[in-house]
C-alpha positions as CSV (number, residue, x, y, z in Angstrom):
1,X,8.7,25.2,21.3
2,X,10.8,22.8,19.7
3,X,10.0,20.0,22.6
4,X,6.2,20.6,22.3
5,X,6.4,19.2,18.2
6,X,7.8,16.3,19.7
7,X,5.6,14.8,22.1
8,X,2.4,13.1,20.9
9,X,-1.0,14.0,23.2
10,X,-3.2,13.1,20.3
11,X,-3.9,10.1,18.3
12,X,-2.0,9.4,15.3
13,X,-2.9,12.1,12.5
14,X,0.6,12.1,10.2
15,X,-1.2,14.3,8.0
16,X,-1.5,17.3,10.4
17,X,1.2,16.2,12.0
18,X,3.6,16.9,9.1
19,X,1.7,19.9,8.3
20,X,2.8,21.3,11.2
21,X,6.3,20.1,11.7
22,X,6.7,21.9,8.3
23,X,5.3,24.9,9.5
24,X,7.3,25.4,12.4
25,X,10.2,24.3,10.2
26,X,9.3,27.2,8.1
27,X,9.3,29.5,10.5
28,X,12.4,29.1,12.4
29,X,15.5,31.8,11.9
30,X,18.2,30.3,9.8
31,X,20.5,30.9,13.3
32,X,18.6,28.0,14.8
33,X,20.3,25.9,12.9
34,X,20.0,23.2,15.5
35,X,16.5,23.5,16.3
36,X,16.3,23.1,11.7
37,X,18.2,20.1,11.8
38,X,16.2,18.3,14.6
39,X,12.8,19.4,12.5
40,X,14.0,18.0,9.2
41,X,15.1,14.9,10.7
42,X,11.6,14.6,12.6
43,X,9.7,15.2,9.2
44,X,12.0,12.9,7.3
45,X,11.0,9.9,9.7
46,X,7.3,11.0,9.7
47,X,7.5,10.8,5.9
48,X,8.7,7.0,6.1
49,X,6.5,6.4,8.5
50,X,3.2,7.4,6.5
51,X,4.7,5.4,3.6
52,X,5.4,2.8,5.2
53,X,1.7,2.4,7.1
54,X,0.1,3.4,3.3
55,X,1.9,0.6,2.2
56,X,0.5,-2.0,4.5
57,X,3.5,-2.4,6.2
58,X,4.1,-2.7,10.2
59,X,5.5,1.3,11.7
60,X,8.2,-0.6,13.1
């Protein structure tokens, strides 16, 4: 499940995207500690990203 959050089919949308990366955050066990880590990091760098665009700036 975890893999398919990862991999972008779609064009850009960081709205949804997040949306959904919080979701599945959400939903995960507190055992999968692993699988909560990876998410947070993933939303964390989605989060700068959308600032970053917002602001004008280059996504790299």
């Amino acid at each position: 499940m975890i893999r398919s959050l990862f991999k972008r089919t779609r064009p850009l949308d960081l709205d949804r995207e997040l949306t959904e990366l919080r979701a599945a955050h959400a939903d995960l066990p507190v055992e999968s500690a692993n699988e909560r880590k990876a998410l947070g990091i993933l939303i964390r760098s989605r989060e700068r990203l959308r600032r970053r665009l917002s602001a004008g700036l280059p996504a790299a």
